[in-house]
C-alpha positions in Angstrom: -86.9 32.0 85.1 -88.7 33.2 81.8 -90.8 31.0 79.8 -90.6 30.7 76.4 -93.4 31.2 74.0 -94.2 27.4 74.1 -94.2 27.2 77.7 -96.3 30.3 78.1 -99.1 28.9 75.6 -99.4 25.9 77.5 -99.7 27.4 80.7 -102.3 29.8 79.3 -104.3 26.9 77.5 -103.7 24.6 81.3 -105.1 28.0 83.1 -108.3 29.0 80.8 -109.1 25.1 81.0 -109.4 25.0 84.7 -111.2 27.9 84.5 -114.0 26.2 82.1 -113.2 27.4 79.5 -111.9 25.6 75.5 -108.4 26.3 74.7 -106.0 25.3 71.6 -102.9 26.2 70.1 -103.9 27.7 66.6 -102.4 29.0 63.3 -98.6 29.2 62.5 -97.5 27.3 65.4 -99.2 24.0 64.7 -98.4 24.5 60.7 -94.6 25.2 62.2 -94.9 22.1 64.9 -96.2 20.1 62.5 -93.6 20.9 59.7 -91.2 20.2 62.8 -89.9 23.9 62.3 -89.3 26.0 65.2 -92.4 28.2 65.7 -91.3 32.4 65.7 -94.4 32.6 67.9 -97.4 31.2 69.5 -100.9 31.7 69.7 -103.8 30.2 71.3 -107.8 30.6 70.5 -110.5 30.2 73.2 -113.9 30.6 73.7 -113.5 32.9 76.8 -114.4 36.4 75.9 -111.5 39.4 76.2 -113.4 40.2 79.4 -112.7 36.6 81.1 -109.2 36.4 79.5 -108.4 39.6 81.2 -109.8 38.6 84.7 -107.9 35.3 84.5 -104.4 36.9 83.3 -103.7 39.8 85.5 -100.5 40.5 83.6 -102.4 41.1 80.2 -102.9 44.0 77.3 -106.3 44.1 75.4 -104.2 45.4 72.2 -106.8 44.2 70.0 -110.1 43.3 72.4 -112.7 45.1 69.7 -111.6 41.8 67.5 -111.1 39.4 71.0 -107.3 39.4 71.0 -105.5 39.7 74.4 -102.2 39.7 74.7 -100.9 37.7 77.7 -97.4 38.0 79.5 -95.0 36.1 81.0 -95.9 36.8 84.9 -92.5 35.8 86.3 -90.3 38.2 84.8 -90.9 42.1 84.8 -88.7 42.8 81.8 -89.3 41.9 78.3 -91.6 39.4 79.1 -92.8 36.7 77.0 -95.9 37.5 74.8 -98.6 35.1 73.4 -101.5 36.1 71.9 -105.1 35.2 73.1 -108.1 35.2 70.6 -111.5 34.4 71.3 -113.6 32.3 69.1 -114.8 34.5 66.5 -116.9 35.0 63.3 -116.5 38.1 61.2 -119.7 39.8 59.6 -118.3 42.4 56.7 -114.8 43.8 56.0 -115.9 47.1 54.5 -112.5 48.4 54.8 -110.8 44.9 53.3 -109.2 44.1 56.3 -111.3 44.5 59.5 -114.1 43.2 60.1 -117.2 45.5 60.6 -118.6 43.3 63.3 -117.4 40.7 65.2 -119.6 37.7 66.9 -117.9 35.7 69.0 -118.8 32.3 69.5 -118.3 28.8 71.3 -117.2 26.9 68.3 -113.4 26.2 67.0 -114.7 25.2 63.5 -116.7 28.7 63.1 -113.2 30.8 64.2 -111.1 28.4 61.8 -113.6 28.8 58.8 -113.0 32.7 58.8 -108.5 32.2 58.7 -106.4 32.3 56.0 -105.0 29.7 54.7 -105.6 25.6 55.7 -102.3 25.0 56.4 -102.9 28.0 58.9 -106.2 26.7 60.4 -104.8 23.7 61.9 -105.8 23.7 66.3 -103.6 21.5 68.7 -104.4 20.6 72.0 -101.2 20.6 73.9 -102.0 18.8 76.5 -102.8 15.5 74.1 -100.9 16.6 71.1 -104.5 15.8 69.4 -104.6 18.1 66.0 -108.1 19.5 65.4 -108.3 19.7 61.2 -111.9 21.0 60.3 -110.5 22.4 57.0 -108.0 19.5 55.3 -104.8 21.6 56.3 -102.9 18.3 57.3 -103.8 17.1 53.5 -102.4 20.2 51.8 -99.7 20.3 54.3 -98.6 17.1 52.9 -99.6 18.0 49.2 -97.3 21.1 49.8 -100.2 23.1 48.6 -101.4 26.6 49.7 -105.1 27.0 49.4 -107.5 29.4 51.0 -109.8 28.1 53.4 -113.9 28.3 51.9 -113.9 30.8 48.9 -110.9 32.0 47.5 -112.3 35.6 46.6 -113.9 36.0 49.5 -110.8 35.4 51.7 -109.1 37.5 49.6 -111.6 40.5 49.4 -111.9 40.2 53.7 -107.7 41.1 53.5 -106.3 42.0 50.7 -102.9 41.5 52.0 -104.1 37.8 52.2 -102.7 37.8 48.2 -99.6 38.4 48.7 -99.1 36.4 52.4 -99.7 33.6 49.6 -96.9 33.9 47.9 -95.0 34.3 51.0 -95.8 31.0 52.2 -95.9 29.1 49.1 -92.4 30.5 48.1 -91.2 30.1 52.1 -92.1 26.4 52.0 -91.2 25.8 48.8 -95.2 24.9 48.2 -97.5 25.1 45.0 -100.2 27.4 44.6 -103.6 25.8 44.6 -105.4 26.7 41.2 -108.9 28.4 42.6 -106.3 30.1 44.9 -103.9 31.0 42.1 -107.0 32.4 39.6 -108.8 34.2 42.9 -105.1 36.1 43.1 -104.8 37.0 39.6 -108.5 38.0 39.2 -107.9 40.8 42.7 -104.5 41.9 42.1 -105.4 44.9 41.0 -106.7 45.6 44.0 -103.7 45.2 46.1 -102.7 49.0 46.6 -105.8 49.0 49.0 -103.9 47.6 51.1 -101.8 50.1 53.8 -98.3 50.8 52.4 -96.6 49.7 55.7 -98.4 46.3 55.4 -97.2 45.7 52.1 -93.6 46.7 52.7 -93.2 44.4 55.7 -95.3 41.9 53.7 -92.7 42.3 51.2 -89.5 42.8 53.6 -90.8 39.1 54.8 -90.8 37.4 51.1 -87.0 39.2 50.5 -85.5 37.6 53.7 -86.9 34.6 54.9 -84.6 32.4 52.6 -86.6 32.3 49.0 -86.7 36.0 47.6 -85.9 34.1 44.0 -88.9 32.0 44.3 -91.2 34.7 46.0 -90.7 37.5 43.3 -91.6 34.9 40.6 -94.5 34.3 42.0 -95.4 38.1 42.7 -94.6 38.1 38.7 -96.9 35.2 37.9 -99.7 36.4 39.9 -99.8 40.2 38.2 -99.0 41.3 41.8 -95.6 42.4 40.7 -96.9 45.0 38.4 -99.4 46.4 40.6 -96.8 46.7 43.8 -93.3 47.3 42.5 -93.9 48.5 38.4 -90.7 49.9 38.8 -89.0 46.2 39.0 -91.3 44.1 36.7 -90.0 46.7 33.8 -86.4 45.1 34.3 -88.1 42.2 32.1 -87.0 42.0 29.0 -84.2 44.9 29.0 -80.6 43.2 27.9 -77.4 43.8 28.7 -74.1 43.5 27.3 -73.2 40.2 27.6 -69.8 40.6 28.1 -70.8 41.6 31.1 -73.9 40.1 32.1 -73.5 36.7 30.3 -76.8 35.1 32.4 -79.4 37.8 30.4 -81.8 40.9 31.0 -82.2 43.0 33.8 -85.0 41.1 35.8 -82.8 37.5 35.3 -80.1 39.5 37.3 -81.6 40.4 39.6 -83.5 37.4 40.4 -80.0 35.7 40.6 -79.0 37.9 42.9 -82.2 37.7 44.4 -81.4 33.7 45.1 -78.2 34.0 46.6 -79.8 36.3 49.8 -79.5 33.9 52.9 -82.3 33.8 55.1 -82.4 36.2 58.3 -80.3 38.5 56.2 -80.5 42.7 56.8 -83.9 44.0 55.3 -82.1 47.3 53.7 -79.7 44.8 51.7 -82.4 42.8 50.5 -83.8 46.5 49.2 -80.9 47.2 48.0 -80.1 44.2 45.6 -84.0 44.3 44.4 -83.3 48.3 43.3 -79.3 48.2 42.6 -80.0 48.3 38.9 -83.8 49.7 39.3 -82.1 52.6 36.6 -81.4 50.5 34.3 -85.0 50.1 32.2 -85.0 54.0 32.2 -81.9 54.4 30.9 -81.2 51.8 28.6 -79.3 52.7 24.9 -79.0 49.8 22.2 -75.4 49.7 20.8 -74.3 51.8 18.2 -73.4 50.9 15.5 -71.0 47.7 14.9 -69.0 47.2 17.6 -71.0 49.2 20.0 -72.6 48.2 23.1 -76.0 48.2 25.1 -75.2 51.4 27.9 -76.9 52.4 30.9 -75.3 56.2 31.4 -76.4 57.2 34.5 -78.4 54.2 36.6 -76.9 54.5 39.6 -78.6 57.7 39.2 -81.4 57.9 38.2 -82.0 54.5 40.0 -81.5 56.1 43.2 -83.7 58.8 43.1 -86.4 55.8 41.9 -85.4 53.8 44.8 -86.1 56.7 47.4 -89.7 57.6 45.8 -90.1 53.4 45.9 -88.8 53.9 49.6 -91.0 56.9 50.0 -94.7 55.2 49.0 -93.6 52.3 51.2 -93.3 54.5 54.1 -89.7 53.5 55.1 -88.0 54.7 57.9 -85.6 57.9 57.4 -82.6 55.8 57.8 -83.7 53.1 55.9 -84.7 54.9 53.0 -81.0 56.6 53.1 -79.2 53.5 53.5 -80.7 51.6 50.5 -80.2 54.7 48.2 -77.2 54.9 49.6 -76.5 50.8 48.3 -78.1 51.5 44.9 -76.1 55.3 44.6 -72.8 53.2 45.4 -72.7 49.8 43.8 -71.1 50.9 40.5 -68.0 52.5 42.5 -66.7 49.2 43.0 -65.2 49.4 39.5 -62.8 51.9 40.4 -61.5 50.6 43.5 -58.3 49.5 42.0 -57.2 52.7 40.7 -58.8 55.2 43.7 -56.4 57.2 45.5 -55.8 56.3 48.9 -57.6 59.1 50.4 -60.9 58.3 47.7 -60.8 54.9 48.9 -60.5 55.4 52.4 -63.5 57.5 52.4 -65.0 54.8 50.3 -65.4 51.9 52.7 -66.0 53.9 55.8 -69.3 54.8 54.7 -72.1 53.2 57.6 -72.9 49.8 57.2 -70.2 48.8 54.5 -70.9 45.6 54.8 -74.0 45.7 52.8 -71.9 47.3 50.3 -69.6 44.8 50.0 -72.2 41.9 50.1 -74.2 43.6 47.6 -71.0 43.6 45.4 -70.1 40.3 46.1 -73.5 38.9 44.7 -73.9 41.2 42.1 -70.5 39.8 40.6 -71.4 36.1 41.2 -74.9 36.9 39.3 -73.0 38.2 36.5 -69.1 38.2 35.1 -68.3 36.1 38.1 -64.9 38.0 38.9 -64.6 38.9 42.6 -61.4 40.9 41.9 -62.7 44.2 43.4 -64.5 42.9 45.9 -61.2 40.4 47.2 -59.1 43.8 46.7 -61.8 46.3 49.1 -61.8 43.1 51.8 -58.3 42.7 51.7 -57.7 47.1 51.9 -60.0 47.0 55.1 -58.4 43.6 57.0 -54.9 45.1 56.4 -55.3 49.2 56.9 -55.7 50.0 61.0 -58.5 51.6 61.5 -56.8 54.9 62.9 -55.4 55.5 59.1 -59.2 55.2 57.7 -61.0 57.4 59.9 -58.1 59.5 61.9 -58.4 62.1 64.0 -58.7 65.8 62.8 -55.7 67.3 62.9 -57.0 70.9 62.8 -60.3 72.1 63.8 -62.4 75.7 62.9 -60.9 77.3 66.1 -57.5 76.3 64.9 -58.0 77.9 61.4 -60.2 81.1 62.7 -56.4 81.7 64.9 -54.7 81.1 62.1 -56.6 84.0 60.5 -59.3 82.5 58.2 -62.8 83.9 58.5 -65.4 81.0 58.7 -67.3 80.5 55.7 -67.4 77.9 52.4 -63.5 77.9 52.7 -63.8 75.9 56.2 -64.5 73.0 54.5 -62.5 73.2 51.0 -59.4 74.1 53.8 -60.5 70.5 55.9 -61.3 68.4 53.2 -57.6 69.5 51.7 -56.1 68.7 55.0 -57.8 65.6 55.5 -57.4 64.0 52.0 -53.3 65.2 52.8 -53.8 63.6 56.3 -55.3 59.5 54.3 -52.9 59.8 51.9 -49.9 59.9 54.7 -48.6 63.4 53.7 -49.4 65.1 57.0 -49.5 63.3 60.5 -49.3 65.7 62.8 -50.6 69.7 63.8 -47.0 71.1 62.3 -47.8 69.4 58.8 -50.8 70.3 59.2 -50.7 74.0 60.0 -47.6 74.0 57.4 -49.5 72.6 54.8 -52.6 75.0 55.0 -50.3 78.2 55.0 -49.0 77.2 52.3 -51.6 76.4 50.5 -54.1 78.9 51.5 -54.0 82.6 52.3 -56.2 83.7 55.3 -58.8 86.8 54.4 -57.0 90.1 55.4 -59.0 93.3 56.3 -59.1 95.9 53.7 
């Protein structure tokens, strides 16, 4: 039977004990266990070297042994075992890089390994075999204060891992926690210095602050600490550009958003979250004050130019292929909506059975609530796609290039203008079967004749 992650750490800490050796629970999972939230993982800290960890666990991975981490599995299962991390007892000398340390010493003290973490509310040890909590750093004090506050010097914290910055935010805006001033003027004082930092960190760094439940409250404080300039410029230009408010009665651009931003539940789909930060990214760009009396602030073009912003965004962040499609593909699509009452059958049918439209949809869904508040279009697309079989949306070719290369026509551009004909016929009900079809095309097409 596989263990879970809490079972695992115990047994590890149980075996490195009998072995001699100090073990604790450390980080996350005590904040978590303490905040009586589920942990996502667990780690434990020792002051066994990588070497002796490795000869006690069989079944380990020295993923990170140059910094003492071993990764131990689950011995009783041979697929997709359970993982727990295994560090040793370390201090860092230099982070020359701002992120790795350029030596480490390990070392036989708890205190020295905590003194070199994060955060206090991260530095917390447990014991699990007496539940004792080891606190050399006041993290059960500004656990209860609700208070995130680097552990020693702020700026030094910050300068060992850059990244450190904006996992502040995270948390603070996670738990619903304050700040701590020192903390809060160390950010402000290094955020220019963010972009050090690897693209792929910050973009999962960021993924993390848009879906764990409080992406309102997170890019608030990426605006407060001058983080938001530095990582997303792009986004803190929404400030201050207003809309008509006919149609967007709560304000400007950023307020929008950051409505929208609020309403994304927690554990929700990472390319969504993307795609309601960057639906109206165009809009700053392409903003035109009304004109003259009567006229009205327009945005010609946003979905636009806002999706070519949102792949170059997608681009420095180092997205996936896929990912980077499917968020231009939410910030290229989000004004179609509009027109959903009036689209053709065969417009519309092409319309929602475009991959993943339910990101679409969402994205509509809050995008209205954020804004005019009528879910009109969005009731009317649901109600098109609960009622229409799925055979009528996406139905099977009636004709194929073979069929039209007998019939005469030459393959070339006039493949696909002949298709798309045929299939647009085929959604709208005109044709429904080979006859119709082939009838239709002769009649509508001549086939290339030789000279």
């Amino acid at each position: 039977m596989t263990m879970d992650g809490q079972a695992l750490s115990k047994k590890i800490c149980a075996t490195l004990r009998t072995a001699g050796h100090q073990a604790y629970l450390v980080g996350g999972c005590v904040r978590d266990i303490l905040l009586k939230r589920e942990p996502a993982d667990y780690d434990v800290a020792t002051d066994a070297t990588p070497d002796q960890v490795q000869r006690i666990f069989a079944r380990s991975l020295a993923v990170g042994a140059q910094f003492g981490v071993i990764v131990v599995l689950d011995e009783t299962v041979k697929e997709d075992p359970t993982q727990v991390e295994v560090a040793t007892f370390r201090s860092d000398v230099g982070y020359s890089d701002g992120r790795h340390p350029d030596r480490v010493v390990y070392s036989k003290s708890p205190e020295e390994d905590v003194r070199r973490r994060d955060f206090t509310i991260n530095g917390l040890l447990l014991d699990p075999e007496t539940n004792q909590v080891l606190d050399f750093v006041k993290g059960r004090k500004d656990l209860e204060a609700h208070l995130i506050r680097a552990i020693g010097d702020p700026e030094t914290r910050f300068a060992e891992d850059k990244l450190r910055m904006v996992r502040a935010v995270r948390f603070a805006a996670r738990f619903g926690y304050t700040i701590e001033p020192r903390t809060l003027d160390a950010i402000k004082k290094l955020a220019p210095q963010i972009n050090q930092v690897s693209a792929e960190r910050l973009r999962d760094e960021l993924t993390k602050i848009l879906t764990e439940g409080a992406a309102r409250r997170g890019f608030e404080l990426l605006d407060q600490t001058g983080l938001l300039p530095q990582l997303l410029p792009e986004v803190a230009a929404m400030k201050g550009v207003g809309q008509p408010p006919q149609y967007h009665p709560e304000g400007d651009v950023w307020v929008h958003t950051l409505i929208m931003l609020e309403k994304l539940e927690a554990g929700g789909s990472g390319t969504l979250a993307w795609g309601v930060l960057l639906h109206d990214v165009g809009k700053p760009p392409t903003f035109t004050p009304p004109d003259g009396p009567g006229g009205r602030i327009r945005f010609d073009g946003h979905d636009e130019i806002g999706t070519r912003m949102a792949e170059a965004i997608c681009r420095r962040f180092r997205f996936s292929n896929e990912q980077t499609l499917q968020i231009m593909a939410l910030v290229a699509n989000h004004m179609r909506f509009k027109d959903v009452l009036k689209m053709r059958p065969a417009t519309l049918k092409r319309f929602v059975r475009m991959d993943r439209f339910d990101e679409h949809l969402e994205l509509h869904r809050v995008d209205c609530l954020s804004s005019h508040g009528s879910l009109e279009n969005y009731d009317y697309a649901r109600r098109f796609i609960a009622e229409t079989p799925p055979e009528q949306v996406r139905p099977p070719r009636l004709l194929t290039g073979d069929d039209l290369k007998d019939m005469g026509f030459k393959p070339g551009p006039a493949f696909k203008e002949i298709l798309e004909a045929l299939e647009d016929a085929q959604l709208e009900g005109r044709v429904s079967n080979r006859e119709e079809a082939a009838r239709l095309v002769a009649e509508r097409f001549q086939p290339h004749t030789p000279a």
